[in-house]
Structure formats: structure tokens, C-alpha cells
N, C-alpha and C positions, 0 to 999 in steps of 0.2 A: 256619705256613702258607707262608715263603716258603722256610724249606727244601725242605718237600715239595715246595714248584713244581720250587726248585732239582734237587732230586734229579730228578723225572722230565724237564725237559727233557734232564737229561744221559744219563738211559740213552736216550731219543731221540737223541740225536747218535751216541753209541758201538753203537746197536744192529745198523745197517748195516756196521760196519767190522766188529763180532764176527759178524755173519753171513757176509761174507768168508772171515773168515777158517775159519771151521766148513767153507763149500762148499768153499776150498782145500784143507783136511785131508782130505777124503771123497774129494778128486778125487786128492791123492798116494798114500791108502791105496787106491783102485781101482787106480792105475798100478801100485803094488808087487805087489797080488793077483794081476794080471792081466799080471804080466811084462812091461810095459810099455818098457824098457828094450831087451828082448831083441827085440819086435818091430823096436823102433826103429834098432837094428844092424842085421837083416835087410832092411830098409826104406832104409838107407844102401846097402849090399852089393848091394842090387837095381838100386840107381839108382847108378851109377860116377859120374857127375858131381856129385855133392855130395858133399864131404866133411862129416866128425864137426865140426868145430870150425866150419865154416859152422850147420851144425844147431845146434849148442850157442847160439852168437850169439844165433839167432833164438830160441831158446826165451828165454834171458837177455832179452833187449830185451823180449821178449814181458810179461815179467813186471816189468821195470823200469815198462814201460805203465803194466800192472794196478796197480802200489805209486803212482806217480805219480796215478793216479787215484782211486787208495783216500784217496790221500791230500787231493789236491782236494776232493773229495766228505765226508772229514769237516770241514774248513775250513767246506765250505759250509753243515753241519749246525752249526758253531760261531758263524757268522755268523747264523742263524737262531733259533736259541736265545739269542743275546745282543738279537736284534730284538724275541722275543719277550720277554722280559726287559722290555725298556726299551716295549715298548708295553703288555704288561698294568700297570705302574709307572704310564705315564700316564694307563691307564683306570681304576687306582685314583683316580690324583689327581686327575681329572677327575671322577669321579660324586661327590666329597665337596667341590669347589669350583666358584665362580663364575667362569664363562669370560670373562665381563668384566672382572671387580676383581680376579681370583684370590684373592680372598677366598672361608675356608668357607664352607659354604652350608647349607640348613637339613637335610639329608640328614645334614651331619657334625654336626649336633647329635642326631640319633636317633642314629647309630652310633658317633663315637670322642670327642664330647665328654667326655662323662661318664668315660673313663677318664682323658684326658688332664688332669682336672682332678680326681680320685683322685691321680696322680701329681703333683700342685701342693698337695698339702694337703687334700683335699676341699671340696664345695660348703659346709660351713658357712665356708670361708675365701676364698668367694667370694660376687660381689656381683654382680646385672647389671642393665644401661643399654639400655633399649629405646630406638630412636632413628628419629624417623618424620619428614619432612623437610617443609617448609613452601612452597608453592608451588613446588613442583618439574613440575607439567604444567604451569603453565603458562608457564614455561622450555621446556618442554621443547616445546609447540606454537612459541613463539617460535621455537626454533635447531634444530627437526625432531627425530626421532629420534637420527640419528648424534652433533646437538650433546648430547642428552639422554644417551647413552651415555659420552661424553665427559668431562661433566660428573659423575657414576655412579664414572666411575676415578678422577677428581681427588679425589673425596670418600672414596673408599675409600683413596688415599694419605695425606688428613690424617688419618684415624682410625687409618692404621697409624703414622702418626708421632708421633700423641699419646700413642699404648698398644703403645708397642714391645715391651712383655712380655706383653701379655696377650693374650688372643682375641676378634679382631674378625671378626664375621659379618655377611654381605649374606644377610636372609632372604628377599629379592626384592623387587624393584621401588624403591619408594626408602625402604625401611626395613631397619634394622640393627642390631645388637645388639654390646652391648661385655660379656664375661666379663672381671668384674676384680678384684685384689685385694681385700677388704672393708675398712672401714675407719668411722670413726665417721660420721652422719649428716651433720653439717656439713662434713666432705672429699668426700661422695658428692654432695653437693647442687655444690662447689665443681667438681670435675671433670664434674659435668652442664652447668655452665654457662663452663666450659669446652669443650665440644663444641659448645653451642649459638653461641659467639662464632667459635671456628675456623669453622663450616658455613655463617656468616653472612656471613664477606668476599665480597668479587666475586672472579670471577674473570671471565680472557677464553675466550671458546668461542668458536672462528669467528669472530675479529676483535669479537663481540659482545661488552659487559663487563654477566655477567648473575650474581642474587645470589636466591638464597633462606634461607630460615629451616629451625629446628628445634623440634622438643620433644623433653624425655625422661622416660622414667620410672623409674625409682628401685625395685629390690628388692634386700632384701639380707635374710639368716638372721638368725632371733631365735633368744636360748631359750626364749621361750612356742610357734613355730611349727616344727615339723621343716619342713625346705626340700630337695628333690631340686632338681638343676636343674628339668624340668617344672614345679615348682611356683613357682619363681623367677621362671620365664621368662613364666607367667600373670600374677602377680603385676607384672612390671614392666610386662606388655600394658596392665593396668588399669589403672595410674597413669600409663600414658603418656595413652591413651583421655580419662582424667580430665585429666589435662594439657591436652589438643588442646580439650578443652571449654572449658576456663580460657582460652585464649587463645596466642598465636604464641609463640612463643620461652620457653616456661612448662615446668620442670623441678620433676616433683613427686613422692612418693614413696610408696608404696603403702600402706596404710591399709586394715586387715582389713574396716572398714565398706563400703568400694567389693564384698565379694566380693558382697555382694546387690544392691546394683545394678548389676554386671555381671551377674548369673543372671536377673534382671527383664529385663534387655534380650535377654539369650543369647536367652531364653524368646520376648521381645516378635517378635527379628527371624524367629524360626521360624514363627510366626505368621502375620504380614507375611509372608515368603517363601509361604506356602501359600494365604493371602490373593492374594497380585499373581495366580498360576500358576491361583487358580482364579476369579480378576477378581469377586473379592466386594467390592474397592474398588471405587465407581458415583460417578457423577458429582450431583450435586445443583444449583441453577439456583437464581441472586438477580437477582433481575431489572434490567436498568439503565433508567431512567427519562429521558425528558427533563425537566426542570425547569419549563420555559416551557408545555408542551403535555399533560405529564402520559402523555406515552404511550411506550410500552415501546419500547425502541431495541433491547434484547438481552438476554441474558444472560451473567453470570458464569457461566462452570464453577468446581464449588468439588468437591473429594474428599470423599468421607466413607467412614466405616468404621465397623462395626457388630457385632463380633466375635459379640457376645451381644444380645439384645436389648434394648433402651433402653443397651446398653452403649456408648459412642461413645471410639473413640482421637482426640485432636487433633489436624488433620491438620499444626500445625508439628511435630508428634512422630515421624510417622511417614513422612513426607515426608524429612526432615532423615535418618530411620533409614536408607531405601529408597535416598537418594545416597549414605550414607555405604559400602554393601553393594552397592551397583551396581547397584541392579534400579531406579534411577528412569526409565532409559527405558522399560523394558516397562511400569510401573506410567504412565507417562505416553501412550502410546501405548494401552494399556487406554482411558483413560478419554475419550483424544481421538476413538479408535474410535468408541465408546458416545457421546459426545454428537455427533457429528457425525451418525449415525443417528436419533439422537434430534429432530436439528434439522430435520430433512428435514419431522417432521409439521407444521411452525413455519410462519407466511409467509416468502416467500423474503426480505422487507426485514430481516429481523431477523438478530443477528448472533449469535456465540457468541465471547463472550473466554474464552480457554483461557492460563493461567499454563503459562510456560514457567521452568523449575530453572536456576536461574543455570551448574548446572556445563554443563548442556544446551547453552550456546550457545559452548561452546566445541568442538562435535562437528560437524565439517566438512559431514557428511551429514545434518544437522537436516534442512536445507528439502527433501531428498530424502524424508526419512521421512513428513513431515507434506504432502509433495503426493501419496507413495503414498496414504497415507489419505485423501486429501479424494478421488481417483478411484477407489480400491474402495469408497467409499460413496456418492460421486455430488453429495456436497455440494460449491456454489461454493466457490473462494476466495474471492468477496467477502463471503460468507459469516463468515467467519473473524478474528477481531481476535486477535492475538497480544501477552499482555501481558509485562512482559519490564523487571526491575529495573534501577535505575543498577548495583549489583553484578555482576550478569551482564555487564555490558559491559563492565564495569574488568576483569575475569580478562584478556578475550585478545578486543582491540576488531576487531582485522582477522578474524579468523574470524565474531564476532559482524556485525559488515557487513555481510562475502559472506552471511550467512543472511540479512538482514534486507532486501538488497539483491534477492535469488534470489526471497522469496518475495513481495516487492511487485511485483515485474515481474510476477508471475501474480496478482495485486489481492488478496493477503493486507494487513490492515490492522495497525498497530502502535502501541501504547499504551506510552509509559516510565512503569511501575508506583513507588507508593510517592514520586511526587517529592517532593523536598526531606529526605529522610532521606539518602542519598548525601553522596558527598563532588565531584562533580565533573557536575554536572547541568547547568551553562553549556555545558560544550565537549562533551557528548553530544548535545545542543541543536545545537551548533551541524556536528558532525560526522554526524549522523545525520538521516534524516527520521520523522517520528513523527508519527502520524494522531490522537492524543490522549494528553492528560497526565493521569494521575490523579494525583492529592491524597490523602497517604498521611493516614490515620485519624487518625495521634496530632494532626494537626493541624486539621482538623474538628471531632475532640471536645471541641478545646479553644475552639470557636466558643461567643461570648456568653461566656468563664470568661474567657478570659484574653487581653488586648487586644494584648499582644505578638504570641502567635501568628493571632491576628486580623488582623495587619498581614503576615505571612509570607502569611496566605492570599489576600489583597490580591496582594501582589507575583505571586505564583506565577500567581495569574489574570489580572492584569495583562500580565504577560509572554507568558502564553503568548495573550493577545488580542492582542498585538502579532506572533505568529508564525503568526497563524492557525490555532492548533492550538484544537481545544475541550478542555475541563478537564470530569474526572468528582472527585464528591467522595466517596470512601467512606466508609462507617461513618457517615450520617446518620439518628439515629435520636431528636431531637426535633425540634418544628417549630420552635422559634425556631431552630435552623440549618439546615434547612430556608428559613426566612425570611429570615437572613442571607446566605445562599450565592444565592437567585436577586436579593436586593438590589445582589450583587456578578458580576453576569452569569453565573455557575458554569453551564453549560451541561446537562450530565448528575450525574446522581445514583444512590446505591444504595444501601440500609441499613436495618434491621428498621422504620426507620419507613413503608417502602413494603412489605417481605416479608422473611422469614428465606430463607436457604437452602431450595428445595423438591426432591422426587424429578419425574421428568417429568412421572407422572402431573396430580401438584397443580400444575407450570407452566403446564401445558397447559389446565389447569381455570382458572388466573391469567389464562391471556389473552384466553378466554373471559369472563371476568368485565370483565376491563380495558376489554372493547372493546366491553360494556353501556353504554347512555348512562349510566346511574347510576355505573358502573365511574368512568367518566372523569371525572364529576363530583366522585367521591370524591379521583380522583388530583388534581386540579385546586386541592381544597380542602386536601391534606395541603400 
């Protein structure tokens, strides 16, 4: 190919000097035909004041001109064709690398890997390292995009300095791939965990000294499995996959058993994606209770999904799917839609708690999203309890703020979900304002069993009596905690012992009943 280039640039260069010179020859063979010469003596002899050798001159310079310029003009056709040169060169080099890292990119894995690694021995003599990095946005909201990119080159320098023979690819964003020599299991494991302690130093960005993690996953050729690259490079997807699920800085190696539960999920998230696009996810209503009064203060939003009938997916299943694939906004936004319409048939005193996705509150424009929605549907903010884990906060606490901070100014309310499961619940407490604490399940369940966490649930109620927050207890689903939790002032309530999850219709039929003298009587006595 690059001869061919070669070759036609250059009959491009020379095609205008041979054209020259052709119109020259055409124009000496007319002059000789056409006695050209003979007039030109006549033409001197006419005119006495010019002499032959004055004439001669100017024809000579004449033509000195023309050769000066012929000659220019191919110069500039050589300067041209060398520009061309060197820029088709770096629009090769560019559509098959990364303009950040200058590392290949995933384009040079469809088209010149596979040779380049023919001429290294073939793929049974190679091995590859999927490499998928460990809080990196949220580095990267810390130190903005530019430190984020920054950060992206420094990392793409240690993977070339660790694998200075082999091939390192950025497939995008902040994942990467290492083609590398094969070698026995226990070296592949060793050089994974090698990447993952290089990827783990700090470094400084912007005066900042900021650090995240890795995983990786591990494929290399058997002789039970033919391996092309493609299939290596699935195969290291899925142990990495498997890895991320094991936990941070987890390097693990591919395992023919994973290919069916990666196709169960392939399958699951196809699903799910036609499920969000055609909002067959709905929202379902557990009612929140007061303890004291027996009367409904609101409801939970809870997801559900119903692929088949009486079929139900769990919504930590597919939740968890929807973030990891990026559709949890729309899927969130679905369902916020739907019951905020929903809430409108409700009294206005009554609220709706709506779970907000931990990665959610790291998106600068939450409280923009969720006040468009409360005024295309016309529901209050005050309306609206916003519930919202210690996790979400730890990712990136100053973004979480400005949202938490945005939407109370307009009397959206906020609940810290799940407390006492966290690692860092005092200084959220103390950095944050929150309109109500819930009491995460594991530790109500354990209400009446087990006298330890009976004493956790003490303090937490204690505490937040001291901060003026009320306390909701979920997952109450016998009376004796029930009778324990309003013994210890627990203010609100929620859990099959008052109602399961319902669709609107049946909440609406709930409240109706609740607000029967009988209703209340019942609530009174549970």
C-alpha cells in the first residue's frame, strides 16, 4: 500500500514538469514548420534598431524564466507530496491510537493486532490482562476532567513501563488491556498483581495527591479451548466482570463456568434495557406509618419488574445491573415520573420517599433533574422525601451537598437510609442536615433475638432524639418489634407487618381503608 501511495504521489509531482516540457516540443516543432526563424530575421531587418544578439538575449532570459520556474514549481510539488506523506502517516497513526495516552486503541485491535501478534509467535503465545480501574470518577469529579485526563497519561506511562515488550491498549475510558507473553498461571496471577500495586500508588495531579485502585482479569490459551484474540479478549472481560464483583483490587482468571453467567446477564441486561425504554419497570408503595398514631405519613417508592407474570426480577439485581450499564438515570427518572403522578391522587399531607443510587449523587445536575420533574407533574416539593445512603455520600461528599443543599432550599426532605451499616455516620450527621434517619433492617430484625444489636438500636434512636431527627424503622414485620421500637420512642415505621409493597391501585384502596375508624383501630392495635 505504501508504495502504491508512493508511486502516485510522484507521478503527481513530475506530471506538470512532463507536461512542460511536451507544450515546449509542440511549440519548437510549430516554429521549425512554420519558418519561424526566417520571419524572425525579417522582423529584425524591418525594425533597424534592434539588433540579432539584443533579440537572442531576450529569448535566452525568456527561457531561463520559464526553467527557473519549472523548476520552483516542481520543488513545490516535492514539498507537497512530502506533506502529504507525513500527514496521511499521521492519519494512519491516529485512527489506530489514543490521542491522550498515545496508546493503541480499540480500532487497532479490530485491524493490526492480530497480525502484529502472528508475527510475535501467534495468540496461543499470548495471554491478555483486562484492566478496569477502581474509583477513578470519582478522582476524576475531585480534580475535574483536565486532572482526570492527566491522570489517564500517568497511568498509561506505568503500563508502558511495566510491559515495555508487549502491547498495551487504552479500550477507553478508564479501562485497558495488556497483550502479553503467556506463561504459567501463577506468573499471570503475579504480573496481575503487579499492575494492580503499580495503579495503586498516589500520585500528585494539580498539587492534589490522589490514588485509586484496580482489578484484572486473566485469559490465556489452553489446549482444551482454541483462543483467537476475540475470544481471549471476552474471556479476560469476564474474569475481570467476575473480579469487580469479588471486590477492589481482586485479580482473577477466567473460568469456562463464568461463559453462562455472563450469557444470563448478556440476555438479563437486554431485557432490562427494553424493559427501562419501554417503562414496564413501575413503581410499587409500602406504606410508612407513624408508630404513636397508627397513621400513614407516606410512602416508600420500591421498583418492581415483572418480565413474565407472577415472574418477579429482585430489584438489588437489577438495579445494581441498570448502574453498572448506565441506564439508572432513565430507569430512575421512570419511576420518579410515575409516582409523583401517582401521588397527586394522595392527600397533599402525605409524602413519597424515593431511593436515590448512590452513583446518582455524584451527578452535579440531580436536583436540576428531579425539580424538572416535580413541575412537569405539578407535585410539591414538600411532597417529596429523598432517601439517600451513607455510601452515596462517601463517593464525592461536596457534589452530594450542593444536591442536598439545592433541593432543600426548595422543601425537598432527606432521609440518611440504611443507618448504622456505613462506615462514617457521625460526620455525615454532623456535615449534613437530614430530616430523618432510618434504621437499616439487619438491625430491627435482630430486635427481641439479639440484645447487642438491641443496644445499637438504642443508641441510634437515642442519638438521633438528641439531634432532632425522627428515626423510621424498616423491615418491621412482628409485633413484639413493633412493641419494642415504640417502647424506645422509634417514631415512624414500615414492614409487612403493616403492608407488603402494593401497585397504586391497592395504596390507594390502603388509605381508604386506613382512614376507616376500624382501619385505625387495627393500625393502633398492630
Amino acid at each position: 500500500m505504501k508504495k502504491k501511495r508512493f508511486w502516485r504521489i510522484s507521478i503527481g509531482v513530475y506530471s506538470e514538469l512532463l507536461l512542460l516540457s511536451a507544450v515546449a516540443l509542440i511549440l519548437w516543432a510549430v516554429a521549425v514548420y512554420s519558418d519561424a526563424y526566417e520571419q524572425l530575421h525579417d522582423f529584425i531587418e524591418a525594425h533597424e534598431a534592434l539588433e540579432l544578439d539584443e533579440v537572442l538575449v531576450g529569448l535566452i532570459c525568456a527561457g531561463l524564466m520559464g526553467f527557473v520556474f519549472a523548476v520552483r514549481r516542481m520543488n513545490d510539488f516535492r514539498r507537497e507530496a512530502r506533506f502529504r506523506r507525513s500527514a496521511e502517516t499521521q492519519a494512519s497513526w491516529t485512527a489506530v491510537h489514543d490521542a491522550l495516552t498515545g496508546l493503541p486503541n480499540r480500532r487497532f485491535l479490530e485491524q493490526q493486532a492480530v497480525q502484529m501478534i502472528a508475527e510475535r509467535g501467534g495468540m496461543q503465545c499470548h495471554a491478555i490482562l483486562a484492566i478496569d480501574l477502581d474509583g477513578f470518577k470519582r478522582v476524576n469529579d475531585l480534580i475535574g476532567h483536565d486532572g482526570g485526563d492527566a491522570l489517564l497519561a500517568d497511568i498509561a506511562q506505568r503500563l508502558r513501563r511495566l510491559f515495555p515488550d508487549d502491547i498495551v491498549v487504552r479500550l477507553g475510558g478508564d479501562e485497558f488491556v495488556v497483550i502479553c507473553k503467556t506463561a504459567p498461571a501463577l506468573q499471570l496471577t503475579a504480573r496481575a498483581e503487579e499492575i494492580i500495586s503499580l495503579l495503586s500508588c498516589p500520585v500528585a495531579i494539580k498539587g492534589v495527591h490522589v490514588e485509586i485502585g484496580a482489578c484484572v482479569g486473566i485469559a490465556a490459551p489452553s489446549d482444551r479451548q482454541a483462543a483467537t484474540l476475540k475470544d481471549l479478549l471476552l474471556r479476560a472481560d469476564y474474569a475481570l466482570y467476575s473480579g469487580k464483583k469479588a471486590g477492589r483490587g481482586c485479580a482473577m482468571h477466567y473460568d469456562p463456568a463464568m461463559d453462562g453467567a455472563m450469557s444470563g446477564r448478556a440476555k438479563l441486561e437486554q431485557q432490562l434495557r427494553r424493559a427501562v425504554r419501554e417503562k414496564a419497570i413501575v413503581p410499587h408503595y409500602q406504606p410508612l406509618i407513624d408508630l404513636e398514631t397508627g397513621d400513614v405519613r407516606g410512602f416508600e417508592v420500591l421498583a418492581r419488574w415483572e418480565p413474565a407474570p407472577g415472574q418477579f426480577i429482585p430489584p438489588d439485581e437489577f438495579i445494581q445491573i441498570a448502574d453498572d450499564i448506565g441506564i439508572i438515570i432513565e430507569l430512575s427518572e421512570n419511576l420518579l415520573r410515575r409516582a409523583c403522578t401517582d401521588a397527586l391522587n394522595w392527600p397533599a399531607h402525605l409524602k413519597i420517599a424515593f431511593n436515590v443510587a448512590p452513583s446518582m449523587m455524584g451527578d452535579r445536575l440531580l436536583a436540576h433533574r428531579i425539580l424538572a420533574i416535580l413541575a412537569d407533574t405539578g407535585l410539591s416539593p414538600r411532597q417529596l422525601e429523598i432517601e439517600v445512603t451513607e455510601s452515596a455520600l462517601v463517593r464525592d461528599l461536596d457534589t452530594a451537598t450542593a444536591v442536598i443543599n439545592s433541593l432543600r432550599k426548595e422543601g425537598v426532605t432527606f432521609a440518611l437510609d440504611d443507618f448504622g451499616t456505613g462506615y462514617s455516620s457521625l460526620s455525615q450527621l454532623s456535615n449534613l442536615t437530614f430530616d430523618y434517619i432510618k434504621i437499616d433492617r439487619a438491625f430491627v430484625e435482630a430486635v427481641g433475638k439479639d440484645r447487642k444489636r438491641l443496644k445499637i438500636v438504642k443508641s441510634i434512636i437515642a442519638l438521633a432524639d438528641g439531634l432532632d431527627i425522627p428515626t423510621t424503622a424498616e423491615g418491621i414485620e412482628r409485633p413484639e418489634q413493633l412493641a419494642q421500637l415504640k417502647s424506645l420512642d422509634c417514631k415512624f415505621g414500615q414492614g409487612y407487618l403493616f403492608a407488603r409493597p402494593m401497585t397504586f391501585t391497592e395504596a390507594s384502596g390502603f388509605l381508604q381503608n386506613a382512614a376507616a375508624p376500624e382501619g385505625v383501630a387495627q393500625m393502633k392495635q398492630a
